[in-house]
C-alpha positions in Angstrom: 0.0 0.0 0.0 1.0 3.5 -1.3 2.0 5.9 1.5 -0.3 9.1 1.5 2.1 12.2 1.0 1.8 14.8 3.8 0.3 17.6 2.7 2.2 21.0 3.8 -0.1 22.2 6.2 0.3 19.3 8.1 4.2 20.1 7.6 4.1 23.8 8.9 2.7 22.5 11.8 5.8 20.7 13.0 8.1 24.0 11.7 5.5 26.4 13.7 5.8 24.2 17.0 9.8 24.6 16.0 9.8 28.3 15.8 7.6 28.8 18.5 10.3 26.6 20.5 13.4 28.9 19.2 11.7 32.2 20.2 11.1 30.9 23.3 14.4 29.5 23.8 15.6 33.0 22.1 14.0 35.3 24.7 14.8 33.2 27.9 18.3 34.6 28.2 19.5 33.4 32.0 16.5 30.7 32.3 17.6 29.0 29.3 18.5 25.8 31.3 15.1 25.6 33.1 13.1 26.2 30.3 14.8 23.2 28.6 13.9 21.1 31.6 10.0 22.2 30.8 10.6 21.4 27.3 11.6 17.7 28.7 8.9 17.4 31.6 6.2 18.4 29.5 5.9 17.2 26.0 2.8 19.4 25.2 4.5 22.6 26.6 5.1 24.1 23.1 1.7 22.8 21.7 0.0 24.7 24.5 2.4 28.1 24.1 1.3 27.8 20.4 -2.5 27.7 21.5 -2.0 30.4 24.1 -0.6 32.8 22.2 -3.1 32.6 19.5 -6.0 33.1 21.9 -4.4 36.0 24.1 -3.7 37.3 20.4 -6.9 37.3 19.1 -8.5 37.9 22.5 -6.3 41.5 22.5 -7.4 41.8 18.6 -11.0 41.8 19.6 -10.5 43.6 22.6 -9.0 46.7 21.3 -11.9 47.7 18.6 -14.2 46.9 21.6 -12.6 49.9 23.3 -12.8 52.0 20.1 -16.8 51.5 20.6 -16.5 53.3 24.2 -14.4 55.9 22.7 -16.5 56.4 19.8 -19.8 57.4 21.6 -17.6 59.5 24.2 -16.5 61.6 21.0 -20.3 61.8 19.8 -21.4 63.3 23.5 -18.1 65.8 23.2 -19.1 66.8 20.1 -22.9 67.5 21.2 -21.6 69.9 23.5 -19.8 72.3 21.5 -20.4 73.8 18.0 -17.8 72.7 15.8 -17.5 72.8 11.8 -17.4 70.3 9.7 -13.9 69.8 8.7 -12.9 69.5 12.5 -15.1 67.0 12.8 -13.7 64.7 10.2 -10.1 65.2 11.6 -11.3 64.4 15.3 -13.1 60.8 13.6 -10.4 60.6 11.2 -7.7 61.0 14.1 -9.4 58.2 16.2 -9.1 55.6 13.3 -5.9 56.3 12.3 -4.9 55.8 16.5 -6.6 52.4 16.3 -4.7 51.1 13.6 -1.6 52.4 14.9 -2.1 50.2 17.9 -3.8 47.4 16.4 -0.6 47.6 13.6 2.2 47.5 16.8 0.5 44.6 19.1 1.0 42.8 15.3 4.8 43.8 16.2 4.9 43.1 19.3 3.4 39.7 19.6 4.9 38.3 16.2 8.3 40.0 16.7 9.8 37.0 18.4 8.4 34.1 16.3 8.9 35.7 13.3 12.5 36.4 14.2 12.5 32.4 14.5 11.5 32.0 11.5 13.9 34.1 9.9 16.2 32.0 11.0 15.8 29.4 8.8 16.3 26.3 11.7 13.1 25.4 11.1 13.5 24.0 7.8 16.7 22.9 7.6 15.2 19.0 8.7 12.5 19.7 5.8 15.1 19.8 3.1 16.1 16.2 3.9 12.6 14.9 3.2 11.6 14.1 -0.8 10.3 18.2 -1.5 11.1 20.7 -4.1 12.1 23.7 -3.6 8.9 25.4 -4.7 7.1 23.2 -2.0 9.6 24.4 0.6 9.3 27.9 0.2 5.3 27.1 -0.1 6.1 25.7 3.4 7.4 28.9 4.8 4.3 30.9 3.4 2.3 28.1 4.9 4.1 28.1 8.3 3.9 32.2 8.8 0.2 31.6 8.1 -0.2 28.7 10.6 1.6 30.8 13.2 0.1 34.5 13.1 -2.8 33.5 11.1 -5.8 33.9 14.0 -4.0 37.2 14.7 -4.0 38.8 11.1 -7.6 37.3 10.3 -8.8 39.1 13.7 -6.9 42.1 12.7 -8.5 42.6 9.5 -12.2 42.0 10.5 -12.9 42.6 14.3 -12.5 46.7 13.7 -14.6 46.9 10.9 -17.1 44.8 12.2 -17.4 46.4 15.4 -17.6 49.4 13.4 -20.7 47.9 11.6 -22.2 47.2 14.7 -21.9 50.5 16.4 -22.8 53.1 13.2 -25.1 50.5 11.0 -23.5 51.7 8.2 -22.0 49.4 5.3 -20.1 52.1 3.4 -18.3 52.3 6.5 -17.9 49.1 7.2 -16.6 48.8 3.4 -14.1 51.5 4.6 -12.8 50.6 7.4 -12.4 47.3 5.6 -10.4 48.5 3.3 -8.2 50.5 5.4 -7.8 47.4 8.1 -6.7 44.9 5.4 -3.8 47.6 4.5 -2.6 48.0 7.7 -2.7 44.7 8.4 -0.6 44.0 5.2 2.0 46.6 6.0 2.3 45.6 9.5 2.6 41.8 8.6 5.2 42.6 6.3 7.2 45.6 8.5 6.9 42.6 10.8 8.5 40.1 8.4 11.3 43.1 7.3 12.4 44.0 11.3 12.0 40.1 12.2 14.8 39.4 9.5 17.1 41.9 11.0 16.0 40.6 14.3 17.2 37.3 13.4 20.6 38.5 12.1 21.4 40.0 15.4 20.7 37.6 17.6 21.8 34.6 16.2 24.6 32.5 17.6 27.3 34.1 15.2 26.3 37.4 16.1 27.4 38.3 19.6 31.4 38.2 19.5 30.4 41.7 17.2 30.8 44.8 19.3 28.6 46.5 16.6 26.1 43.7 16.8 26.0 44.4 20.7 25.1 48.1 20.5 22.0 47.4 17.5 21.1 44.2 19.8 20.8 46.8 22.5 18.9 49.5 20.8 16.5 46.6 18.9 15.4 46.0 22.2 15.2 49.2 23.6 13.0 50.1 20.3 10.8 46.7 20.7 10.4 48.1 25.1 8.7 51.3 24.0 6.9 50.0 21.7 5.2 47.7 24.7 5.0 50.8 26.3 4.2 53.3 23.9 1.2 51.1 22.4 -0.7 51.6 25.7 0.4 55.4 26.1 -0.7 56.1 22.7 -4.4 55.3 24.0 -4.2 56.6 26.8 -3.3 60.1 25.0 -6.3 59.3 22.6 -8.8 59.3 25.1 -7.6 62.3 27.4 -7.0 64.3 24.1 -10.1 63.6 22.2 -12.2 66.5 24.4 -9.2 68.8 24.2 -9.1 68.3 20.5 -12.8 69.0 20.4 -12.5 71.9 22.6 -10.1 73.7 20.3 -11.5 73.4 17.1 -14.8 74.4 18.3 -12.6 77.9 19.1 -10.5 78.3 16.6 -12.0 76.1 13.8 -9.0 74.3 11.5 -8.5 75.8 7.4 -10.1 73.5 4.8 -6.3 73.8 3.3 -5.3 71.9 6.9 -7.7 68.9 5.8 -7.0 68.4 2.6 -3.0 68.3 3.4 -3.7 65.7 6.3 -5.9 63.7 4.2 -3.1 63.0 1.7 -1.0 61.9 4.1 -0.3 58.3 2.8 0.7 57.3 6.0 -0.8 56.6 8.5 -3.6 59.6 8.0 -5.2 58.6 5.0 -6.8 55.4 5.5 -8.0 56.8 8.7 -9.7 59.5 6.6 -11.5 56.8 4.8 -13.0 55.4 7.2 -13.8 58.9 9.6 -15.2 60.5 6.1 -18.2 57.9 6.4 -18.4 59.0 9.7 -19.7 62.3 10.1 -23.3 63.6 9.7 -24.1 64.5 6.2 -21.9 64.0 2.6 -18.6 65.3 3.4 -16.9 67.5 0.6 -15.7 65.5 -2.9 -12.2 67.2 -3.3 -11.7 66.1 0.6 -12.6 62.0 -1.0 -10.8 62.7 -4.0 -7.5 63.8 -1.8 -8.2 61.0 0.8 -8.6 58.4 -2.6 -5.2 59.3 -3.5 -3.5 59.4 0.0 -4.5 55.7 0.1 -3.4 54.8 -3.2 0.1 55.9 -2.2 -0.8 53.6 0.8 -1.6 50.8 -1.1 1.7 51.1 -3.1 3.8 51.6 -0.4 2.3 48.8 0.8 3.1 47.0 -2.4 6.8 47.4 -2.0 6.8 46.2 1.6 5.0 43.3 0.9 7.5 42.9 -1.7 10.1 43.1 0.2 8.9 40.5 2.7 8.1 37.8 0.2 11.8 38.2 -0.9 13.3 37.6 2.4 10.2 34.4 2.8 11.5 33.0 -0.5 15.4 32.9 0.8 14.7 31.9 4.4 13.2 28.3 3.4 16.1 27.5 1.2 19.5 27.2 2.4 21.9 26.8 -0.4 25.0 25.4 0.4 28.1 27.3 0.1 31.5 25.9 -1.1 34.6 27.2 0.6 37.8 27.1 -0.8 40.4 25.1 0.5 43.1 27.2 2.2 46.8 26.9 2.9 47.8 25.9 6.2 49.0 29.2 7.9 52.7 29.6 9.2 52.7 29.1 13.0 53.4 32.8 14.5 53.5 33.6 18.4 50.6 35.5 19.1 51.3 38.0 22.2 48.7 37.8 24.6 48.3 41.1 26.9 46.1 40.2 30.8 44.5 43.4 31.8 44.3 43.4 35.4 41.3 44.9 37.1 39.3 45.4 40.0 36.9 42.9 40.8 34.2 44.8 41.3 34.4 46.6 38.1 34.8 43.4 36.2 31.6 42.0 37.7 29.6 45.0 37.0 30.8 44.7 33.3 30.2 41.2 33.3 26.4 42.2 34.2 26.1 44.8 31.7 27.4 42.6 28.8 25.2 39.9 30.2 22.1 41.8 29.9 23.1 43.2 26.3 22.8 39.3 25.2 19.7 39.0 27.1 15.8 40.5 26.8 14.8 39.6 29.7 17.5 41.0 31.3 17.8 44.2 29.2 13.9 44.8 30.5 14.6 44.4 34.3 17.3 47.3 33.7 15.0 49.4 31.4 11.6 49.0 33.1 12.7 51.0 36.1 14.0 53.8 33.8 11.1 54.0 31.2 7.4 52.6 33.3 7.6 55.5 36.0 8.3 58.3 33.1 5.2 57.1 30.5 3.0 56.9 33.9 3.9 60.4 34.3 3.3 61.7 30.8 0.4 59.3 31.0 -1.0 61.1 34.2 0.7 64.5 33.2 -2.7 66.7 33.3 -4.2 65.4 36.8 -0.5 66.1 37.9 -0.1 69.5 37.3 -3.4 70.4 37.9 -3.3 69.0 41.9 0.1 70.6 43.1 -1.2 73.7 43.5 -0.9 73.8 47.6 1.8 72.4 49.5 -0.4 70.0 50.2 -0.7 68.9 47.0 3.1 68.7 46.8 3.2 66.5 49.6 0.2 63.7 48.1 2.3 63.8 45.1 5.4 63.1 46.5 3.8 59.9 48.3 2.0 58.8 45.3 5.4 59.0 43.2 7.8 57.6 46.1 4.8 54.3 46.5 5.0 54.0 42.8 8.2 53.7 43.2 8.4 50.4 45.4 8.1 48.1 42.3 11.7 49.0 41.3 14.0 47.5 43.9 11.8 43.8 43.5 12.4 43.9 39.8 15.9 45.1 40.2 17.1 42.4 42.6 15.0 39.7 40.5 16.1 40.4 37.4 20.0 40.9 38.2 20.5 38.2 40.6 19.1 35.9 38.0 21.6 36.7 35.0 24.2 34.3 36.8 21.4 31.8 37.4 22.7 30.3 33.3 26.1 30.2 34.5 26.0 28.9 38.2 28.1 25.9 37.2 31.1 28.2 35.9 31.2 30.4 38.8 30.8 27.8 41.5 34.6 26.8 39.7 35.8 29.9 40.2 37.8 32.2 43.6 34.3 34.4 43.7 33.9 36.4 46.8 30.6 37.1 47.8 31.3 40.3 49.0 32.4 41.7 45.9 29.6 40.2 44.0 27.4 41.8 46.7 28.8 45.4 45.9 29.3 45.2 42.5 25.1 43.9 42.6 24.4 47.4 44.7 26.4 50.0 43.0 24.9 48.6 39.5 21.2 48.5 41.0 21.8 52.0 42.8 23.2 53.8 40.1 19.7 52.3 37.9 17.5 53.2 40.8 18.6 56.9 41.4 18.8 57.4 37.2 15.2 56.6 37.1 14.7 59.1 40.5 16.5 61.8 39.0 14.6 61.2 35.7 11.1 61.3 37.4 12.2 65.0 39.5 13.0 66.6 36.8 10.2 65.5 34.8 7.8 66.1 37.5 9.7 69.5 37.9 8.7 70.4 34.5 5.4 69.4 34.5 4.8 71.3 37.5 6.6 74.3 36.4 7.6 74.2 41.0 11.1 74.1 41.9 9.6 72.5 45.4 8.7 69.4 43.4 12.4 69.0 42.5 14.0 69.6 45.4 11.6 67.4 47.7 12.2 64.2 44.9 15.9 64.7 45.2 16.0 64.4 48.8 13.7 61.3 48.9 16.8 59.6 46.8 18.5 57.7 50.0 14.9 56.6 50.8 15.1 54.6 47.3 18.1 53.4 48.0 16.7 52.1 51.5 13.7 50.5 49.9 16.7 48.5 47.5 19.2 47.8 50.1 16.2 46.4 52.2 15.0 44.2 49.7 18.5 43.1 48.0 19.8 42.1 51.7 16.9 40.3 53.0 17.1 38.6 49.5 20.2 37.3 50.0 19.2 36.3 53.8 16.9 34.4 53.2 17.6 32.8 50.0 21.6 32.5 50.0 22.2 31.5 53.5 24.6 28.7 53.4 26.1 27.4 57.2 29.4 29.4 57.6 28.7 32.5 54.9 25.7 34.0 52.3 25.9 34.1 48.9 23.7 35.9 46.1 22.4 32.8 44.3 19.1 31.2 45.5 20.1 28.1 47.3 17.1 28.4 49.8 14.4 27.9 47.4 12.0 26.4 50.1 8.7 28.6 50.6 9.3 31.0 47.9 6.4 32.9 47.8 6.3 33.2 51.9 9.0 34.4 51.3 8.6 37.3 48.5 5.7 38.3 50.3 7.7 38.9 53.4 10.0 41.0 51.1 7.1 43.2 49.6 5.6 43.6 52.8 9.1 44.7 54.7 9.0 47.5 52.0 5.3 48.4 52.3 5.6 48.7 55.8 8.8 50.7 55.4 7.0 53.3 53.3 4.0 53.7 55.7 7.0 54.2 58.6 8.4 57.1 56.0 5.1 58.4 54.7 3.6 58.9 58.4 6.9 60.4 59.9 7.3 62.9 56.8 3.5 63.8 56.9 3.8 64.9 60.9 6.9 66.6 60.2 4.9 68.5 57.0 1.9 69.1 59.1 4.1 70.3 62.2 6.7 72.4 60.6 6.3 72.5 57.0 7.5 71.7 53.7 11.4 72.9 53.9 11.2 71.1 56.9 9.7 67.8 55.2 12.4 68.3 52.1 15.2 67.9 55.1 13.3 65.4 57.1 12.9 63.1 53.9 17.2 63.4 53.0 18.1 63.0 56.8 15.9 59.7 57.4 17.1 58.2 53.7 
């Protein structure tokens, strides 16, 4: 009996499961070695990341245009309030689309970015060319496999706006629309995806990391792919506290025709937003505004061409992997090679050590930037309520404790995150002369220089914003209470995770009731803050603010 051929959808399933494995082995940096012994304890892990990741996916794609239906009515109540022409109308609907895709466009980014990077690769296929396929089946494959792996998330992409959209205004020329200017988007973000994964691929592959070059674009790729996380949920958060402000203006000073009809060319990203907000307003909106808007989104669509282009080229290469013939060379004259050992301090080379460490490593890189970046997009997220409430001392004060309890998070993920970049190479250090102590103080000058960075960062930002010299000062004297909530939580860290019988040491070794035992660290720094926040306050209430700004450096 004739064996049945396996079709290639069945095939990509095997290379998705594969890629899916790499990007999860790819973005594990220090945990590498535990996530292999998931791999081997549970043979389904994979299957079920794969099945996970499609449903939060699509769950997020359908939760998003959902929020564009709250947001939608909230403009139609702002706009009933004021008297505002037509042509600010169109931008304010037009504005809100174009946001929407925007964030819809970057979650395609930001969930893909990994897998894609994967596939990029090529890994996955390199077992598929030993099987009884042609090369135009292969590189079918790779079409096949992209499909099989962000599939649910582009198809959810495409139609959960635009049907929302038809559900909320009833009307199928907007539907059509939005349609149209969804399934462009989603092209261009699918194959921006495809582009950035490639490079993605390049600089974190295994040959990549000896480059000094390589290190620096590895470091700024992920700095770019952080604020992205970040930015996607600022960008809404603007949206919806700007829409009323938006309103507000235009219904004063009401925006030039000329305005509309240069925003409306705008290829990208404004004029498929126009398509869709055109349908939008009340009434037949103007033809040279459709007839600028048309060809904005032409140029769209032809941009888009060329992207799409571009990815299929890099598909078509990735599933094939030709081999190369090297020529033979000469054996090379033995010559002494002088060897120069650079003698440093130990603490020095351990912090470099770290820093080089988390260069390699996402997971690491975001433990360093999440204390720098969260507390600043919180405070441009939050930057109207802030300046309007620091009007009083007072108000100084509730702002200070609200900043120094936001705070609080950073010493946890700090001494998490840094601790754990030795956890992939236990083995070698347990070999070598490493004393304790100097890991210890390399560990708290690295994390103390991060912690009072992101400090100095939020004073002067709040300084700005509050347009009060009082802000700054008062932040810049709560900096040794920062470094108290860190030291608190980095030593009893090591206390009661690294207590061996004659010494301690920074590596968990204690692993017994571990989360006892991080709750007993939160809630040392909680009730650390409440001891701070109730002495400052009687010393405000008692003798004032200067008085505070001294109290808060002398007790740090």
């Amino acid at each position: 009996m004739k064996n049945k051929e396996p079709s290639l959808f069945s095939l990509a399933k095997y290379t998705n499961l594969e890629i899916t494995m790499e990007s999860q082995y790819m973005s594990a940096g220090a945990h590498q070695a535990k996530l292999l012994e998931k791999f081997e304890k549970n043979k389904n892990y994979i299957k079920n990341q794969v099945i996970s990741l499609k449903i939060v996916s699509a769950v997020l794609m359908l939760f998003m245009p959902m929020v564009s239906f709250i947001i939608y009515f909230d403009i139609l109540e702002t706009i009933g309030y004021y008297s505002i022409s037509i042509v600010g109308i169109i931008i304010v609907y037009s504005m809100f689309i174009m946001v929407f895709f925007i964030i819809l466009m970057l979650y395609i980014i930001l969930f893909g970015l990994f897998t894609i990077s994967s596939l990029m690769t090529g890994n996955a296929f390199k077992w598929i060319q030993t099987l009884p396929l042609s090369q135009n089946k292969i590189r079918k494959l790779g079409f096949i496999t992209l499909f099989r792996s962000q599939g649910i998330m582009i198809l959810f992409m495409i139609f959960s706006f635009p049907i929302i959209l038809l559900i909320t205004t009833q009307n199928l020329v907007t539907f059509f629309m939005s349609l149209i200017s969804s399934f462009l988007f989603t092209i261009f973000g699918v194959s921006l995806l495809i582009v950035i994964g490639e490079r993605f691929s390049h600089l974190f592959s295994e040959g990549g990391t000896k480059s000094a070059k390589k290190n620096i674009f590895r470091i700024l790729s992920l700095l770019s792919y952080f604020i992205i996380a970040f930015g996607s949920g600022l960008l809404l958060n603007i949206l919806y506290g700007a829409t009323e402000n938006l309103i507000y203006i235009f219904s004063i000073s009401p925006p030039s025709e000329i305005f509309l009809f240069i925003l409306s060319v705008i290829p990208f990203p404004l004029a498929p937003g126009f398509l869709v907000g055109l349908t939008l307003i009340p009434g037949e909106a103007p033809a040279i505004v459709w007839m600028f808007t048309i060809i904005g989104v032409i140029v769209f669509a032809l941009i888009t061409y060329l992207t799409y282009r571009l990815a299929i080229k890099a598909l078509k290469t990735v599933s094939i992997s030709e081999g190369v013939s090297e020529p033979i060379e000469k054996p090379l004259e033995e010559e002494a090679i002088e060897i120069k050992l650079n003698i440093t301090n130990p603490i020095k080379a351990y912090i470099k050590k770290d820093l080089i460490a988390s260069s390699k490593d996402y997971q690491s890189l975001i433990f360093i930037l999440m204390p720098i970046v969260y507390p600043l997009v919180l405070l441009f997220t939050l930057s109207a309520p802030i300046s309007r409430d620091v009007n009083s001392p007072v108000g100084i004060m509730i702002l200070w404790a609200s900043i120094i309890g936001m705070l609080m998070f950073i010493p946890p993920l700090l001494v998490g995150g840094l601790l754990s970049i030795d956890e992939s190479g236990s083995t070698v250090l347990a070999s070598l002369p490493v004393v304790p102590r100097q890991q210890f103080k390399a560990k708290a000058i690295l994390m103390l220089s991060i912690h009072s960075l992101s400090l100095i960062l939020i004073s002067v930002t709040l300084s700005i914003q509050t347009q009060s010299i009082l802000v700054l000062f008062l932040m810049l004297s709560s900096l040794p209470i920062a470094w108290s909530f860190l030291l608190i939580i980095f030593v009893l860290k090591i206390y009661l995770f690294g207590k061996l019988k004659h010494k301690y040491v920074l590596e968990e070794v204690n692993n017994r009731h571990k989360i006892i035992k991080w709750i007993g660290l939160i809630g040392s720094e909680v009730a650390f803050y409440f001891g701070i926040l109730i002495f400052n306050s009687l010393i405000f209430m008692s003798f004032g603010i200067f008085i505070a700004i001294f109290a808060s450096l002398m007790v740090g």
